[in-house]
N, C-alpha and C positions, 0 to 999 in steps of 0.2 A: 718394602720400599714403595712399593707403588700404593699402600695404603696409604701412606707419608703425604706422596705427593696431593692425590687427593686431597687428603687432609690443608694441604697447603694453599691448592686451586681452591676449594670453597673458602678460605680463611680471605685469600686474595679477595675472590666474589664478592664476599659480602665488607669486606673492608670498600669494593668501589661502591654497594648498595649504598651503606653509611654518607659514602661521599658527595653522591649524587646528589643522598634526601637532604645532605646540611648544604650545599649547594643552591639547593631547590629551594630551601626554607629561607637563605640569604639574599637570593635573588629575589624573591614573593614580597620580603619585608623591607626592602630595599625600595623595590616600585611600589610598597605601601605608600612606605614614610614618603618619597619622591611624590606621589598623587594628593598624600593626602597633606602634607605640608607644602606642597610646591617646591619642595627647594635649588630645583633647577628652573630657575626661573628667571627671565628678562624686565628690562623696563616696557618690551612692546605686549607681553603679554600679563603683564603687573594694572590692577585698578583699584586707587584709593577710591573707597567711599566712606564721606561722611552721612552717620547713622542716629536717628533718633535713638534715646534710651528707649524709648517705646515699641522700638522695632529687636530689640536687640531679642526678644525669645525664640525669631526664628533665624538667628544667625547663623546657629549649626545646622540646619536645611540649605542655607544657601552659600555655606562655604563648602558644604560637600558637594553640591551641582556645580560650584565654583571648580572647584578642583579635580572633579572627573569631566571638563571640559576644560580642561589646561591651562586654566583663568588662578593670578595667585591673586588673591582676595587681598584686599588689608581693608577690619574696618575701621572706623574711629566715634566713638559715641559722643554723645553730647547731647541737652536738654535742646531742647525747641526753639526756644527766644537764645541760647546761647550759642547755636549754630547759624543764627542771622547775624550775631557779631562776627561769629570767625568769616562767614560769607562775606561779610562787607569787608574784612578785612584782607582779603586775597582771597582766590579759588584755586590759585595754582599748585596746589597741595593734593588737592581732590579732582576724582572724573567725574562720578556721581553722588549725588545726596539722596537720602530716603528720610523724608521731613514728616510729623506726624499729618502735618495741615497747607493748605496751599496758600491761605490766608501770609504764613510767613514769609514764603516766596515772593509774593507780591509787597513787602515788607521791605526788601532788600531793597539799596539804596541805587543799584542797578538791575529792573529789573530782567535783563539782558543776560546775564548772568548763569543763566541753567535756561535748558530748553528739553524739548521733549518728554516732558511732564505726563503721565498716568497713573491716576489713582491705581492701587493695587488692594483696598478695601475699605470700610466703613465703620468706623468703631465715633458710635454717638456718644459725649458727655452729659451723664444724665446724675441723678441724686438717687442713692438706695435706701431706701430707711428699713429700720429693723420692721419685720409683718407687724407685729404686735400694736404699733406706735401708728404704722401705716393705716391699719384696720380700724383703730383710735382716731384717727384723723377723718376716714371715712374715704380715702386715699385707694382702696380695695375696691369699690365696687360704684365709682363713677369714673367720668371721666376730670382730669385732672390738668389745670392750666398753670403757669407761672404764678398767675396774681392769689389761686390756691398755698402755695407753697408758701408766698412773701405774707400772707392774713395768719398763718398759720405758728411763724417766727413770729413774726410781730405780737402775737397776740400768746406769747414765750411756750407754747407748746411745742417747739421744734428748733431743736439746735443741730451743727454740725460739722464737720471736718472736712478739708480744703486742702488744695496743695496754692501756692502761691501766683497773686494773679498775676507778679511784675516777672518772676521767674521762672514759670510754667505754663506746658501748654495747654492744659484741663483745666489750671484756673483762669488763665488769659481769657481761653474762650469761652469758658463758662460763665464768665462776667459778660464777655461782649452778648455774650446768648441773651440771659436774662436783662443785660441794659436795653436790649433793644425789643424786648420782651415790653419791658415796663411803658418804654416812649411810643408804644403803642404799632410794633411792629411795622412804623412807614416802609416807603417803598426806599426812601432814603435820608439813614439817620445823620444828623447836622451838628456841626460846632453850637451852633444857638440850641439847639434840641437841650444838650449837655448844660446848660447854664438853668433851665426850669429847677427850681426850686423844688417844686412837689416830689418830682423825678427822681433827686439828689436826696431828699427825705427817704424816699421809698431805700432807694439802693444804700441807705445806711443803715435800714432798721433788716435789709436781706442781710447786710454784713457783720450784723449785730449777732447774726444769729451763729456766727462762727466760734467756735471752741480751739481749735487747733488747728494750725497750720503748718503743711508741708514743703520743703523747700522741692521735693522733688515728686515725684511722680511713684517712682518706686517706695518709698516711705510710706508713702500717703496707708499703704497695705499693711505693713508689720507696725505701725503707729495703730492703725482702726484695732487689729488685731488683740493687741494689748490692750487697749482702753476699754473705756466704758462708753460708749457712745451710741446715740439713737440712728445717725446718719452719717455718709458720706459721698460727696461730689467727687467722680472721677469717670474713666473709661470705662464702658460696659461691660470691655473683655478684664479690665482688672476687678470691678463688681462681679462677674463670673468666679475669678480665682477667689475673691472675697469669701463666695457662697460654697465655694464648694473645700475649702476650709474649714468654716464653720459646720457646715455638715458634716463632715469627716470628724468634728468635735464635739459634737452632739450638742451644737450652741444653733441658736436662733438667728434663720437667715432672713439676708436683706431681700425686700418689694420693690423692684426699680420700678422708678418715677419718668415717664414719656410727656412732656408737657405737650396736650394740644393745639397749643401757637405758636409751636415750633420748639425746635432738640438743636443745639450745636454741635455740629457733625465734622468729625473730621475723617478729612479722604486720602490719607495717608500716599501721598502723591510720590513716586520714582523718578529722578528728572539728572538730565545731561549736565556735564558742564567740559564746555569743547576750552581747551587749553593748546590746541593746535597739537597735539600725540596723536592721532589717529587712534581714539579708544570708543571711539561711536558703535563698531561693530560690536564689543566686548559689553558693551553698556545695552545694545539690543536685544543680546543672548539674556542679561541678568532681568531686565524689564521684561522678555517674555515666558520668562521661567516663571517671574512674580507672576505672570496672569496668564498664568498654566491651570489647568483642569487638578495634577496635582499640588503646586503650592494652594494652590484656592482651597482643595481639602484638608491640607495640613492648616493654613491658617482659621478658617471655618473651625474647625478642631480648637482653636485655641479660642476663641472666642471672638473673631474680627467677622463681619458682613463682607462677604465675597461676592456675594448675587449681585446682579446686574438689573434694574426694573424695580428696585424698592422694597421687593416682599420676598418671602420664601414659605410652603405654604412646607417644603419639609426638611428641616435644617438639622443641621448633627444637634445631639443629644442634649448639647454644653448651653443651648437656647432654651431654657429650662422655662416651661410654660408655668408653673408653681410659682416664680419668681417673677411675675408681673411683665415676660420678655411673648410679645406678641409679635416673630416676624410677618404674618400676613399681612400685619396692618401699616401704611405707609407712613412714615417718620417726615415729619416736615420741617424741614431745613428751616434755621434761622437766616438770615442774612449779616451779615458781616461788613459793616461801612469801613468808608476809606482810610487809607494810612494819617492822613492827616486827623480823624475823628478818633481814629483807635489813639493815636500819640495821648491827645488830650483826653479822653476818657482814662487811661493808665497814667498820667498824669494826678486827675480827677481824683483815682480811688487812691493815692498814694498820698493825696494832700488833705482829702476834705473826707472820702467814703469809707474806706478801711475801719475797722475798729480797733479803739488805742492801745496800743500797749503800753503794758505795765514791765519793765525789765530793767532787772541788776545785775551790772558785771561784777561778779568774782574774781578776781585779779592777782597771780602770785608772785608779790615783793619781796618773796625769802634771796636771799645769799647766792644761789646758785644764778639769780636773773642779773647778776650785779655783770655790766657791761656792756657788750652788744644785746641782749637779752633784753633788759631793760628799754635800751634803745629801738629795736624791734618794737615792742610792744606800745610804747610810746607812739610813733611814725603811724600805728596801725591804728592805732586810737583817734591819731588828731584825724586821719581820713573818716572812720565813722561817724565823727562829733561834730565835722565838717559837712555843714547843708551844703553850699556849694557842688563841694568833688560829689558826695554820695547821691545828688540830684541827677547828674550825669549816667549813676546806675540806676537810678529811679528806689535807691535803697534809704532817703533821708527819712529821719524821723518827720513825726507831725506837730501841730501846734500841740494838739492833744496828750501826745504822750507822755509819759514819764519816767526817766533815767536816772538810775541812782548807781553809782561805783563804789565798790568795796575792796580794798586790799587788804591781804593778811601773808602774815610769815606762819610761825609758831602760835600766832593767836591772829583775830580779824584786830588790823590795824589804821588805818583811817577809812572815812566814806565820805560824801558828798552825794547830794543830790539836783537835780533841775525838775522844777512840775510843767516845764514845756520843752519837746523834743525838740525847736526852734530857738531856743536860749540856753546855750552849751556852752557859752566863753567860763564860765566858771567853773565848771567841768573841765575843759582844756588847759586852764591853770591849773588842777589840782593834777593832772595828767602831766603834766608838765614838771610838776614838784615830786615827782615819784620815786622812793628811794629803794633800792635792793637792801636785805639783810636777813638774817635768823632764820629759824628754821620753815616748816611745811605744813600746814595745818588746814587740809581740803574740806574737812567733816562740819566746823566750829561755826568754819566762814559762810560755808553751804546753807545749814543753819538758818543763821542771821539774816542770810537772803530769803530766804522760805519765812520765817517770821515778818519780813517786810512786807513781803506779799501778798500774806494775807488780809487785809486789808483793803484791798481793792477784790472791787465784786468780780466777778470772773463777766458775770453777764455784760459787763462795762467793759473790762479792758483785758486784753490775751495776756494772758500771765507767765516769764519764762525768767527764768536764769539763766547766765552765761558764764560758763567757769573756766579760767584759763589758769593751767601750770605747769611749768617745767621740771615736775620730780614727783616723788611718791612722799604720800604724805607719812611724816615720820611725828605727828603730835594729833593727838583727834581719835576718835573712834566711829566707825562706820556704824556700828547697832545705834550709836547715838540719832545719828542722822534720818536711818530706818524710823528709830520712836518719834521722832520730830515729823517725819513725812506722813505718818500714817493718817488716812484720810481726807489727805490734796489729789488735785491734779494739776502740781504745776511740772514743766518739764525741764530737766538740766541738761543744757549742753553741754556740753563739754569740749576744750577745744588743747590740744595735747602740742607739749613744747617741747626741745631740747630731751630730755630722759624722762618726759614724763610717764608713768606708770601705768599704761593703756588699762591693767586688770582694774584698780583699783576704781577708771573711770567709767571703763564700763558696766561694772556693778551699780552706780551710781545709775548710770544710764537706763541701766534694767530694772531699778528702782520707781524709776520717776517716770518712765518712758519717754525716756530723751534719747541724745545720739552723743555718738564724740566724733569729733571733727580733726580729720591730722593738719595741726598747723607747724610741722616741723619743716617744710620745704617752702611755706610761705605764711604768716602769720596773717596778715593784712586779707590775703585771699581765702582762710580758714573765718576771720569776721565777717567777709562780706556772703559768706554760703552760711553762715550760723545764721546774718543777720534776716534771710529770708525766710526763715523759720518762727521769727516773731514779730 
């Protein structure tokens, strides 16, 4: 009996050990998930920030300081110039913004708007070009100006790839860098400045020398990646990820290019925006976390200028002196003229500098589009084809360009063309006359658009297709399309409706190195992100 009981009291025992550990383990993961979701959380200790895409690789560092200081984070991303429209369009949403540049700050149409502004690092907009090409140019072992790089295009030995100047913020200021490069780096660049003729020459034959264009910033990487390309303009720290890529792949890396009369630099600014909540204190803890000893190493780490004074004579690893990155040597800031100059300058390259493009929409008239479908796509059309409204986004075509429509069901069934992006009424009637019916035939149509295109020199005008449909294509074959492509470089977009067959487009997309765009939630806003792409 008394062995029994024993036996009972340890049984007891260790049934409360059991209890205690799952206990212990419930409570542990409880104030995990509570710390590290915040889920006990208020409006006074809640801060929306809107966030650059550009900022967004160090978001998991500063949600987790966020939320072992009791702080529930929400961020909200967005491109550069698209966070000065949501700015101007209310702040009450948001505490703080982390914007790549301050340039845009001063942009807003209040600029009252955000205060408390500090840079939190330095990441300069420069050009990589492949060594090989760089070493060929003579790029390797001098020093190296603006009017170097534009003799260099001009004279067709150097092309390269861009993210967009009306839609981004690498190419925004990469244009304003080099515009004010060319006008001879005054102390202050002028509306009359922008009208010189020479000037406007020069910045068409830099522009000339572009291959492809990115609508965003992120792209601009897995686009170079795929291609075949000598160069590409964007952030240093994504030129870092660029190179250490390619090394990893045993492909030949980029030479960044430091123009001696100056780099457009952006200072990735941190800044308040008072909405009368009392979140100023919450907004000083996150701004002095950014410009902490360790954020500055984790960012440093990724490839962003943290140092303070210009130089660093000994920088993490990622500043790779192989690749043309000299921190000792001091970067000299462009300057950046007024919002009234910058308007018209982005104006400028939107009407007269840009280089023309050549594009044909692909357009699906099968059966399935018959009703609202149709009508959607229609609505979405007349706004692109529309100078007016798409002036407003700074997205209208040019006198120069060229626009041609295709629609197919089961086979490619009408087209039309315009030889000027400013004369589209005929275009608008055939968009207007659009009928739904028959079957899906992506492959045929695709095709016919790539046979268009080739035609126009690449060196003249950006060459893209734009392919929209609501289904999988049930008439056609993809090896087709493969045979047809093989040795282009034009790219398809692709922009997905209703049940359209995301596989079948992205195949495509991986083909050509294009993208596909979801226009299932809004068609209209799926054209006007393709449209910055060409």
């Amino acid at each position: 009996m008394k062995n029994n009981n024993t036996s009972n009291n340890s049984k007891i025992f260790a049934g409360i050990i059991i209890f205690i550990v799952i206990a212990s383990i419930i409570y542990v993961t409880i104030n995990s998930l509570s710390s590290t979701l915040n889920i006990f959380h208020s409006e006074s200790n809640t801060f929306r920030l809107l966030s650059s895409t550009s900022t967004a690789i160090y978001d998991e560092e500063l949600m987790d300081y966020a939320s072992k200081n009791g702080i529930y984070l929400e961020i909200t991303h967005q491109g550069d110039l698209a966070m000065v429209d949501t700015l101007n369009n209310g702040t009450e949403k948001y505490d703080g913004v982390w914007i790549s540049n301050s340039i845009w700050l001063y942009m807003l149409d209040n600029s009252y708007l955000v205060s408390n502004s500090k840079s939190i690092a330095i990441d300069p907009v420069i050009m990589g070009i492949k060594k090989s090409k760089a070493e060929e140019l003579g790029f390797t072992s001098k020093d190296v100006y603006n009017k170097d790089i534009l003799n260099a295009i001009k004279n067709n030995q150097l092309d390269y790839v861009m993210t967009s100047v009306t839609e981004t913020n690498t190419g925004a200021t990469a244009y304003l860098g080099f515009l004010n490069s060319i006008a001879g780096s005054p102390e202050v660049l002028t509306e009359e400045m922008l009208e010189d003729k020479t000037l406007q020459e020069d910045l068409k034959s830099f522009f000339k020398g572009v291959e492809r264009v990115s609508g965003n910033e992120e792209y601009i990487k897995e686009m170079f990646l795929k291609g075949e390309y000598n160069a590409v303009i964007t952030y240093e720290s994504s030129l870092i990820d660029i190179n250490k890529e390619l090394e990893k792949n045993g492909e030949e890396t980029l030479y960044f290019i430091y123009p001696k009369d100056g780099v457009a630099i952006n200072d990735m600014p941190f800044a308040f925006i008072d909405n009368g909540t009392n979140k100023e204190e919450i907004f000083n803890k996150l701004q002095n976390h950014l410009r902490s000893d360790e954020a500055r190493e984790k960012l440093e780490s990724l490839g962003f200028r943290t140092w303070y004074g210009g130089t660093n004579d000994k920088p993490n690893k990622v500043f790779n002196k192989d690749w043309g990155i000299d921190t000792t040597e001091y970067l000299i800031p462009l300057k950046y003229p007024s919002k009234s100059v910058m308007n018209k300058a982005f104006d400028l390259y939107v009407t007269s500098l840009r280089k023309p493009t050549a594009v044909v929409f692909v357009l699906d008239v099968s059966g399935s589009m018959a009703g609202n479908g149709i009508e959607e796509l229609q609505d979405s059309l007349y706004y692109l084809l529309d100078y007016e409204q798409t002036s407003k986004d700074r997205l209208q075509f040019s006198e120069a360009d060229q626009i041609k429509i295709i629609t197919f069901n089961e086979k490619v069934d009408q087209e039309t063309k315009t030889y000027s992006g400013r004369n589209t009424e005929e275009l608008i009637d055939f968009v207007r006359g659009m009928q739904a019916y028959g079957g899906t035939n992506i492959y045929d149509s695709s095709i016919k658009a790539l046979d268009d295109l080739k035609s126009f020199d690449k060196n003249e005008y950006t060459r893209t297709v734009i392919l929209m449909t609501d289904g999988k294509s049930n008439v056609g074959e993809y090896d087709s399309l493969k045979k047809a492509y093989k040795g282009l470089d034009i790219p398809i977009y692709s922009i997905t409706f209703g049940n359209a067959d995301d596989y079948q487009l992205q195949a495509i997309a991986d083909l050509t190195n294009g993208k596909v765009f979801d226009g299932k939630t809004g068609l209209k806003e799926a054209f006007q992100e393709v449209r910055s792409y060409s």
